[in-house]
Biopython code that builds the backbone (N, CA, C, O; Angstrom):
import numpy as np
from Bio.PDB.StructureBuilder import StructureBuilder

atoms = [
    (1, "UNK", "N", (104.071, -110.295, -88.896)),
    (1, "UNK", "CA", (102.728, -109.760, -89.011)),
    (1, "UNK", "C", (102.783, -108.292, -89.421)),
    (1, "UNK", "O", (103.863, -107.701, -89.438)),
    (2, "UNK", "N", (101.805, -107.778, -89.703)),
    (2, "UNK", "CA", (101.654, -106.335, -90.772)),
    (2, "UNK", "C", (101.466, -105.762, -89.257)),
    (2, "UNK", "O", (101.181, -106.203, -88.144)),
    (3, "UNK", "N", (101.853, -104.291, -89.984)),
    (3, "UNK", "CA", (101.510, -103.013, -88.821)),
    (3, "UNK", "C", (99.824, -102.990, -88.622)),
    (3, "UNK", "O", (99.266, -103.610, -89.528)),
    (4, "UNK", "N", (99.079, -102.516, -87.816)),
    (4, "UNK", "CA", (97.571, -102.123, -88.088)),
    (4, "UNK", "C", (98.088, -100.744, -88.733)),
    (4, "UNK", "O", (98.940, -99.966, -88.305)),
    (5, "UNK", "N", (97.323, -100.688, -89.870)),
    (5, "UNK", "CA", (97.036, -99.497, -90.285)),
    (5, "UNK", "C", (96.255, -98.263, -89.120)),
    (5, "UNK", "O", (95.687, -98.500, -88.054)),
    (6, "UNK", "N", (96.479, -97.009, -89.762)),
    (6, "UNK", "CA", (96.109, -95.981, -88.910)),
    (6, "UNK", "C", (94.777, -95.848, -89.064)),
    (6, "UNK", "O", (94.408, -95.661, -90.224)),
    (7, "UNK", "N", (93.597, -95.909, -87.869)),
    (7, "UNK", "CA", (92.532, -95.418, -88.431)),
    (7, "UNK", "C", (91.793, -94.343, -88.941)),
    (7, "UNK", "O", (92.115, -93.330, -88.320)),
    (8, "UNK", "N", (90.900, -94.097, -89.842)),
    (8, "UNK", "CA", (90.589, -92.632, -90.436)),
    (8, "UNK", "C", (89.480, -91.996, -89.858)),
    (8, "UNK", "O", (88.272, -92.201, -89.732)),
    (9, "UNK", "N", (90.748, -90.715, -89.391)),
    (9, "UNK", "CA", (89.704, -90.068, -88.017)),
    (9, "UNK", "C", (88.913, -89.215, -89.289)),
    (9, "UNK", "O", (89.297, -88.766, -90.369)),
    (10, "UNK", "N", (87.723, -89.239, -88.630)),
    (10, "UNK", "CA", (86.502, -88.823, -90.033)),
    (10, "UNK", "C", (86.679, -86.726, -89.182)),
    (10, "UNK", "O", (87.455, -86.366, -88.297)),
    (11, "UNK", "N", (86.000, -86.169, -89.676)),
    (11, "UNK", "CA", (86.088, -84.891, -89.356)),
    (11, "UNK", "C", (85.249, -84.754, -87.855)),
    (11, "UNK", "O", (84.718, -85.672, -87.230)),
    (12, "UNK", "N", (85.293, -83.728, -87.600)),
    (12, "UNK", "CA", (84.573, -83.841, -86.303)),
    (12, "UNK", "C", (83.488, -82.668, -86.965)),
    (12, "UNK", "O", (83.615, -81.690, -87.702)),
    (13, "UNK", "N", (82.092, -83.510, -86.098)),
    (13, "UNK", "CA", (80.699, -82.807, -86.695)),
    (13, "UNK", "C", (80.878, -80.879, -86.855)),
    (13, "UNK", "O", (80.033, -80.167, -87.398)),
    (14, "UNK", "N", (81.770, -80.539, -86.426)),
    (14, "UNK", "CA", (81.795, -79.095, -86.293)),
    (14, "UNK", "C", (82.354, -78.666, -87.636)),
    (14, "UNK", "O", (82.115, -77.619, -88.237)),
    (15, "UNK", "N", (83.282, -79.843, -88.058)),
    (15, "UNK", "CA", (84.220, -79.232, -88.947)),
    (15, "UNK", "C", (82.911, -80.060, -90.386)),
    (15, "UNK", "O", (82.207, -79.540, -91.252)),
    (16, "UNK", "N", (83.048, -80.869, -90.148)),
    (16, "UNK", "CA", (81.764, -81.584, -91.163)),
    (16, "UNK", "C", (80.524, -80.671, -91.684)),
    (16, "UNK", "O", (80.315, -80.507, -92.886)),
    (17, "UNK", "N", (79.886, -80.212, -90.875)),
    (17, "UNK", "CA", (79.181, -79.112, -91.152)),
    (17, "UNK", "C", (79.037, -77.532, -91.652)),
    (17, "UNK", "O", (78.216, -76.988, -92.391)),
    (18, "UNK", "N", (80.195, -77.035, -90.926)),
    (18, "UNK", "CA", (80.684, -76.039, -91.398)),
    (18, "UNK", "C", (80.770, -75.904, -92.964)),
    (18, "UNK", "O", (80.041, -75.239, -93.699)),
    (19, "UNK", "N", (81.698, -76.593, -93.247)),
    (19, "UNK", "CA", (82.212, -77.344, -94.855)),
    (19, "UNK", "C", (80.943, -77.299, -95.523)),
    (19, "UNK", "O", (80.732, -76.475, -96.414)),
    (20, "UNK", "N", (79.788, -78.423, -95.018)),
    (20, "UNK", "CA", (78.400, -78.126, -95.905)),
    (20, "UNK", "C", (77.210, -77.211, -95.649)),
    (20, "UNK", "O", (76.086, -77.370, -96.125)),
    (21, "UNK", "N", (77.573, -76.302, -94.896)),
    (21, "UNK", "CA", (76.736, -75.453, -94.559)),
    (21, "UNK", "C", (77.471, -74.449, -95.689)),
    (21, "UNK", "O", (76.852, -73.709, -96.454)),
    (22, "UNK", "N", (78.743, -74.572, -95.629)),
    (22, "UNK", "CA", (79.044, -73.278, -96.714)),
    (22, "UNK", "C", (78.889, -73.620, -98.242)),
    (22, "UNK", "O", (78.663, -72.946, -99.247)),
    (23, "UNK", "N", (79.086, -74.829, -98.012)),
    (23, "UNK", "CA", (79.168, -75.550, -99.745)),
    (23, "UNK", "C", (77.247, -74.692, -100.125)),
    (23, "UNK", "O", (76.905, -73.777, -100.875)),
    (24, "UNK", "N", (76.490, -75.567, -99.190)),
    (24, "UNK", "CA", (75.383, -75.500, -99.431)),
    (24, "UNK", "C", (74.726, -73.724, -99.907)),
    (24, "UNK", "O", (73.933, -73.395, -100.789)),
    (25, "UNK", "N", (75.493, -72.877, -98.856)),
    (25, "UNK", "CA", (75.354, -70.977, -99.412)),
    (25, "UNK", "C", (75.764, -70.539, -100.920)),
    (25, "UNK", "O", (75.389, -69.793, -101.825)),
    (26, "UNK", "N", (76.948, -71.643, -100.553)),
    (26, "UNK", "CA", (77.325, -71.155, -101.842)),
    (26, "UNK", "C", (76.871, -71.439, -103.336)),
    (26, "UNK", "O", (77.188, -70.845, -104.366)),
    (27, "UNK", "N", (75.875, -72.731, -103.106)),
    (27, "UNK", "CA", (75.186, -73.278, -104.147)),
    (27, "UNK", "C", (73.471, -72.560, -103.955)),
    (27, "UNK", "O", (72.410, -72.965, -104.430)),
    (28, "UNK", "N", (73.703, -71.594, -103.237)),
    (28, "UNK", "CA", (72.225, -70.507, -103.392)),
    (28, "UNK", "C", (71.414, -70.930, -101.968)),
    (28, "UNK", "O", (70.614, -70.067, -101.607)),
    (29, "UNK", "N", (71.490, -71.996, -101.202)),
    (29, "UNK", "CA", (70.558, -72.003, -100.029)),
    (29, "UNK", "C", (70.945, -71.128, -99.009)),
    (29, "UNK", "O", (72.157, -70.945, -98.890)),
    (30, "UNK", "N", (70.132, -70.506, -98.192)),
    (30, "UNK", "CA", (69.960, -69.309, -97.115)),
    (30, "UNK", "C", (70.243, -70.167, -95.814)),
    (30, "UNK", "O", (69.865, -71.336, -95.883)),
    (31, "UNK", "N", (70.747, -69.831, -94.839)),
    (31, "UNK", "CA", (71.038, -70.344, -93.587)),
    (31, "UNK", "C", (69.676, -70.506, -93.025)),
    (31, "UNK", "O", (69.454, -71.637, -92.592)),
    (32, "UNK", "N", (68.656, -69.600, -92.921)),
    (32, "UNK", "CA", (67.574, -69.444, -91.919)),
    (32, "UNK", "C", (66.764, -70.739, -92.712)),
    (32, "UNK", "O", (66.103, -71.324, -91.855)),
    (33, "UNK", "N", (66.610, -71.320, -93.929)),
    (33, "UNK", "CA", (66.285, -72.453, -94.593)),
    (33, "UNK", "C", (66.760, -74.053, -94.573)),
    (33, "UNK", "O", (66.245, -75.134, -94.857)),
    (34, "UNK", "N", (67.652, -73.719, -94.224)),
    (34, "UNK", "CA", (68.641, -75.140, -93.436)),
    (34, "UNK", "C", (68.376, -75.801, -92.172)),
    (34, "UNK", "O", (68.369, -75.221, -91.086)),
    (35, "UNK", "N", (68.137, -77.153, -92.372)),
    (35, "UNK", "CA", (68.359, -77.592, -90.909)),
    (35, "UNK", "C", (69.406, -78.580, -90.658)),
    (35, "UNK", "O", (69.444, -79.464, -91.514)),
    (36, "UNK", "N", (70.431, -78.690, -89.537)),
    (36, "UNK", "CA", (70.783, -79.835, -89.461)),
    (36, "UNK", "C", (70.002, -80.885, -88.481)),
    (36, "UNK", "O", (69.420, -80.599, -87.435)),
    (37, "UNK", "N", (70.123, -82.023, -89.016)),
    (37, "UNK", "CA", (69.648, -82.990, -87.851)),
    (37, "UNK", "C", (70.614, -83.859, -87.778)),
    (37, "UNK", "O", (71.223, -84.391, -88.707)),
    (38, "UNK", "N", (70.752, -84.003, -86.571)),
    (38, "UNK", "CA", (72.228, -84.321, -85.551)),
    (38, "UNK", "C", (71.565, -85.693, -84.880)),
    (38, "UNK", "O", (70.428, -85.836, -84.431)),
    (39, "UNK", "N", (72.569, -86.579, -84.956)),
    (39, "UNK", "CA", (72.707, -87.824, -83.521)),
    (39, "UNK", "C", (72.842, -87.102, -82.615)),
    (39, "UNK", "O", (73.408, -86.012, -82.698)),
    (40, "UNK", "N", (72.261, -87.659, -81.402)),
    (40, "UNK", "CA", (72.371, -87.190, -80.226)),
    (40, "UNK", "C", (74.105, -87.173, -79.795)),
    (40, "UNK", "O", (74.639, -86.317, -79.089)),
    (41, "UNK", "N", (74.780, -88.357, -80.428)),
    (41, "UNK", "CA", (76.489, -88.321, -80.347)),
    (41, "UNK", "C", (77.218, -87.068, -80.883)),
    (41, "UNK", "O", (78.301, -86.544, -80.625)),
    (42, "UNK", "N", (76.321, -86.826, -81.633)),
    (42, "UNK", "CA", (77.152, -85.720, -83.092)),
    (42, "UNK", "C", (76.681, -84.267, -81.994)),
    (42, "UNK", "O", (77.491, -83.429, -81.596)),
    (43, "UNK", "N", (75.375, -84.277, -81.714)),
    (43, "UNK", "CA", (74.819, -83.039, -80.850)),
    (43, "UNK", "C", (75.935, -82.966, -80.251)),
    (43, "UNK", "O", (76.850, -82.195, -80.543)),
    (44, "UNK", "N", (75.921, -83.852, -79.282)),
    (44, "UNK", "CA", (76.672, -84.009, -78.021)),
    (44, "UNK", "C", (78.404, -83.659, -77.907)),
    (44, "UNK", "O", (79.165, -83.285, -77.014)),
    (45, "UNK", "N", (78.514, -84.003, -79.302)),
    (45, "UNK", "CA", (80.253, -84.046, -79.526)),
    (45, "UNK", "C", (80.506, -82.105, -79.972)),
    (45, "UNK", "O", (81.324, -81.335, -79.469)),
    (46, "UNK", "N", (79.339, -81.782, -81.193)),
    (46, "UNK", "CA", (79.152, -80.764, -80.960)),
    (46, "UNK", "C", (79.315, -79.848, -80.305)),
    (46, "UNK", "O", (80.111, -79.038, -80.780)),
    (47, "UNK", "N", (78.638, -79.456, -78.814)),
    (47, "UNK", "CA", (78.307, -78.620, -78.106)),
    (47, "UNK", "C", (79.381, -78.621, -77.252)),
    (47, "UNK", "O", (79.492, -77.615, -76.551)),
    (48, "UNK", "N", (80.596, -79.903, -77.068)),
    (48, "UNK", "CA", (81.597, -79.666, -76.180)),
    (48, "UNK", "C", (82.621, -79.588, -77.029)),
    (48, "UNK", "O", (83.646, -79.875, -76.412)),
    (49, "UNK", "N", (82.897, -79.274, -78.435)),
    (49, "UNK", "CA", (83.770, -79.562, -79.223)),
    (49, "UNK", "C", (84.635, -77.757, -78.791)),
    (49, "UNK", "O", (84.222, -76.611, -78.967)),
    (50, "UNK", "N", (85.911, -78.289, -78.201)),
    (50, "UNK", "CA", (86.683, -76.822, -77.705)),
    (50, "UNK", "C", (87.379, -76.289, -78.683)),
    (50, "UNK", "O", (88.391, -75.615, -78.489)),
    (51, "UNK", "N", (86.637, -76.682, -80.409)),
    (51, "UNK", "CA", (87.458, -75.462, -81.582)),
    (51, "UNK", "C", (86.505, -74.889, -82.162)),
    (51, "UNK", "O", (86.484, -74.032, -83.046)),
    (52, "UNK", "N", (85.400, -75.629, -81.386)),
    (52, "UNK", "CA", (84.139, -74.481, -81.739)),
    (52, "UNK", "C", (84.018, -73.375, -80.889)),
    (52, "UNK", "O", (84.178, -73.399, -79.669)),
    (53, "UNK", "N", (83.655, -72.150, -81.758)),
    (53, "UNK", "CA", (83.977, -70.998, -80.717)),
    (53, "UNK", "C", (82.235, -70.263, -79.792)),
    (53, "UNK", "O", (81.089, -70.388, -80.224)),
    (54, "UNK", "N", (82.480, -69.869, -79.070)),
    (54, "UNK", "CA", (81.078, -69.853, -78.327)),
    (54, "UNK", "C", (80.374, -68.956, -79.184)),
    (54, "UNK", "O", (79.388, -68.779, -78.469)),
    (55, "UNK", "N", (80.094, -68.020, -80.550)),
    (55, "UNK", "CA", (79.714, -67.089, -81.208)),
    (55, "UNK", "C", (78.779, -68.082, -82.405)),
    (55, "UNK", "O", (77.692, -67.931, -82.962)),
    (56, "UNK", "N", (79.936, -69.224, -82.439)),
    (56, "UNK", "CA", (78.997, -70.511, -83.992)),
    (56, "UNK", "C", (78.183, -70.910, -83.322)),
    (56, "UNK", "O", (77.516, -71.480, -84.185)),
    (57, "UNK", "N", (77.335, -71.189, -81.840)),
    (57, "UNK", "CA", (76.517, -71.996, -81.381)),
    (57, "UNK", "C", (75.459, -71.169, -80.313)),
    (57, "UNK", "O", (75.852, -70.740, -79.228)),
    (58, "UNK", "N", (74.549, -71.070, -80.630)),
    (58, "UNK", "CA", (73.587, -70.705, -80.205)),
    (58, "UNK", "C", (72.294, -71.217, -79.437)),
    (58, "UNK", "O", (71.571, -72.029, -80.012)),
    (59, "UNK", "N", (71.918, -70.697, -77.937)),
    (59, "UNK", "CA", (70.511, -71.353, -77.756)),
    (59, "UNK", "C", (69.634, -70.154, -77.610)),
    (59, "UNK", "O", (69.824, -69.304, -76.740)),
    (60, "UNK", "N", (68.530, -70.105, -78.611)),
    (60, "UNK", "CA", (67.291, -68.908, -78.386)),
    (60, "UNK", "C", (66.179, -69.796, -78.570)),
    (60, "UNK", "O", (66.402, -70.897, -79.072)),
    (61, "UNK", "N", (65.017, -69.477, -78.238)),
    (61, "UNK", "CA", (63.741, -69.683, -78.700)),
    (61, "UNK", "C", (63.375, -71.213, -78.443)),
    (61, "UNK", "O", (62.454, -71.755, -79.054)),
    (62, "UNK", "N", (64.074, -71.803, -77.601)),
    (62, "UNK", "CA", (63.989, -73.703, -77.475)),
    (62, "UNK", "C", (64.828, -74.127, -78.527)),
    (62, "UNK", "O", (64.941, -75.348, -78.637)),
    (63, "UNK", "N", (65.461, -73.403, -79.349)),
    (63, "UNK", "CA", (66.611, -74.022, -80.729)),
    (63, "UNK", "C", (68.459, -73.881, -80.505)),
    (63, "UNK", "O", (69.232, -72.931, -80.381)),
    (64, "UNK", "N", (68.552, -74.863, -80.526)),
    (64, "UNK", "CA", (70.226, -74.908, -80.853)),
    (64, "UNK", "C", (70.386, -74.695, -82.259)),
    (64, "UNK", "O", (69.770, -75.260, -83.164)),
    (65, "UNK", "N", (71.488, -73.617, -82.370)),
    (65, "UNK", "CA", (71.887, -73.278, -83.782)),
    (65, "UNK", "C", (73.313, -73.205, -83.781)),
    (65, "UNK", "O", (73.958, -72.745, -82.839)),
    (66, "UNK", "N", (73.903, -73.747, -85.045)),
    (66, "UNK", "CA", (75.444, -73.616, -85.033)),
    (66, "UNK", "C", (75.202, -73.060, -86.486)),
    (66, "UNK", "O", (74.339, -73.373, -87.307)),
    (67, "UNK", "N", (76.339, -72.036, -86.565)),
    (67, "UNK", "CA", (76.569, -70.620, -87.602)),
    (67, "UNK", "C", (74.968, -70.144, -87.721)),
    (67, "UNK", "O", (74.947, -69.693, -88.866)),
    (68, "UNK", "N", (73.760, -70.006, -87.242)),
    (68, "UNK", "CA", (73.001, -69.324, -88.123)),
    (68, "UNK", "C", (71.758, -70.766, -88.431)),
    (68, "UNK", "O", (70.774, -70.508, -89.123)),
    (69, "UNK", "N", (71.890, -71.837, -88.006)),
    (69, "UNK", "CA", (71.602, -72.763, -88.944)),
    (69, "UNK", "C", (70.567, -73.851, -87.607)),
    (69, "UNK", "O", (71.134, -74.317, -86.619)),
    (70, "UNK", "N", (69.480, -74.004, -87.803)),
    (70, "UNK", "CA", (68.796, -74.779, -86.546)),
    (70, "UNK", "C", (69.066, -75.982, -86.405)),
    (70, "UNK", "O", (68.976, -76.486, -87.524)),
    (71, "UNK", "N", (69.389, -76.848, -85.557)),
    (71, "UNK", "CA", (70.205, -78.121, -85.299)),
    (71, "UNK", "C", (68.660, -78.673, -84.497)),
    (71, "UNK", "O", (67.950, -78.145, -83.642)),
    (72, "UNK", "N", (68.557, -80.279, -85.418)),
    (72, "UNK", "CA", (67.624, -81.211, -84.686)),
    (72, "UNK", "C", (68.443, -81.969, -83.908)),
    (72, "UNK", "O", (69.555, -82.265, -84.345)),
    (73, "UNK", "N", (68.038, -82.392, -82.668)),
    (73, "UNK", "CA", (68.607, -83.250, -82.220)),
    (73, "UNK", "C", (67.705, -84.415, -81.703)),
    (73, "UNK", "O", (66.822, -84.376, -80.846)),
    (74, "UNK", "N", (68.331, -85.859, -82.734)),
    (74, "UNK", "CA", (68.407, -87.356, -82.141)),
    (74, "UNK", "C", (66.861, -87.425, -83.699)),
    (74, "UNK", "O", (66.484, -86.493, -84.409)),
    (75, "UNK", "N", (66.479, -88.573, -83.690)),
    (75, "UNK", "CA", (65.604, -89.150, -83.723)),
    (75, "UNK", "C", (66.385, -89.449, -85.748)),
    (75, "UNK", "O", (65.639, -89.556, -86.721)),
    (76, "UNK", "N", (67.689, -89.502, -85.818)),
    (76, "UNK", "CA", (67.931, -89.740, -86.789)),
    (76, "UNK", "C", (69.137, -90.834, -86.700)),
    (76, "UNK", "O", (69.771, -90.838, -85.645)),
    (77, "UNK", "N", (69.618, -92.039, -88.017)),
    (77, "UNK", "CA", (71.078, -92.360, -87.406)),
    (77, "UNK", "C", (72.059, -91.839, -87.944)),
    (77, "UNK", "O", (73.154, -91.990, -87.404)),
    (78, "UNK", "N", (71.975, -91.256, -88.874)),
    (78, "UNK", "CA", (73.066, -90.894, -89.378)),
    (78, "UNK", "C", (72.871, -88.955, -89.573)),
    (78, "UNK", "O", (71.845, -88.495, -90.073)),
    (79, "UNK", "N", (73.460, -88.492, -89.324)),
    (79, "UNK", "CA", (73.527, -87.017, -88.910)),
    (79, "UNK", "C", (73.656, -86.142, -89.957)),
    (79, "UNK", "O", (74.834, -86.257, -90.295)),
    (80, "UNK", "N", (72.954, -85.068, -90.897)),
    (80, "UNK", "CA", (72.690, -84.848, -92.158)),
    (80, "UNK", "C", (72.153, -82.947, -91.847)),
    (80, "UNK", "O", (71.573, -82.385, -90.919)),
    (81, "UNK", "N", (72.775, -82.445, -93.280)),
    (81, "UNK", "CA", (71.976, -81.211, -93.255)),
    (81, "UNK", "C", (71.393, -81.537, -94.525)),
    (81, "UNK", "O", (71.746, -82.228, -95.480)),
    (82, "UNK", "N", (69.975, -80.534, -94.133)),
    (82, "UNK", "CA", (68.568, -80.397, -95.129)),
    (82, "UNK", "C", (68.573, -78.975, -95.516)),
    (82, "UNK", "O", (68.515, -78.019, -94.742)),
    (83, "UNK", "N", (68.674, -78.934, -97.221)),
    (83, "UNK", "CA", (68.164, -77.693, -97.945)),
    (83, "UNK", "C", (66.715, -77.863, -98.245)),
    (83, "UNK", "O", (65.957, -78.823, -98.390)),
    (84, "UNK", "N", (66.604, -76.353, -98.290)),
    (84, "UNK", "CA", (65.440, -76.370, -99.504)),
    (84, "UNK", "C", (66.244, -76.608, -100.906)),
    (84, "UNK", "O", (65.933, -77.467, -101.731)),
    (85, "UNK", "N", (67.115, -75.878, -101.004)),
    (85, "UNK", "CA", (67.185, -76.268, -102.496)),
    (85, "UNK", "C", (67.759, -77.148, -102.927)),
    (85, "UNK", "O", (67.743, -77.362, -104.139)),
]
sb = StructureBuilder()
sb.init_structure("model")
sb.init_model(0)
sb.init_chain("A")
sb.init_seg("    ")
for serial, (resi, resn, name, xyz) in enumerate(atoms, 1):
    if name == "N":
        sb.init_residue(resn, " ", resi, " ")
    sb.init_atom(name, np.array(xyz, "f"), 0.0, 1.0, " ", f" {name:<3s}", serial, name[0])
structure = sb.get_structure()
C-alpha cells in the first residue's frame, strides 16, 4: 500500500492576511479602507496565534484590528479581505 501523502498545511490566517493586506497597499488600497471578514475559526485562530505579535492586533472603539486593518467577525464561510479598490 502507498504512503498517505503529507497534508497541505494552508497558511495560518495571520500569515494569509498579512501577505494580502500588503499585496493589496501595494496595489494603491489604504489600510483604514480595508476590511477583513474572518470565520469565527480564523478570528479565533487569529487572536491566539503566538507569531502574532501583540502591536499587529488591536481592540479600540468595539473593533478588532490586525496591522491597521478592521476585522469582521463570523457571519461569513469563507474568510476574505475587502478593498475599495
Amino acid at each position: 500500500h502507498k504512503p498517505m501523502p503529507n497534508p497541505v498545511r494552508r497558511p495560518s490566517p495571520a500569515a494569509r492576511f498579512r501577505s494580502e493586506i500588503e499585496k493589496a497597499e501595494a496595489a494603491g488600497a489604504d489600510r483604514p479602507e480595508m476590511k477583513l471578514r474572518l470565520t469565527r475559526a480564523d478570528a479565533s485562530q487569529l487572536k491566539r496565534d503566538p507569531e502574532v505579535a501583540m502591536s499587529d492586533i488591536s481592540f479600540a472603539d468595539g473593533a478588532m484590528r490586525f496591522l491597521g486593518v478592521v476585522v469582521e467577525e463570523g457571519g461569513v464561510t469563507t474568510s476574505e479581505l475587502v478593498t475599495s479598490a
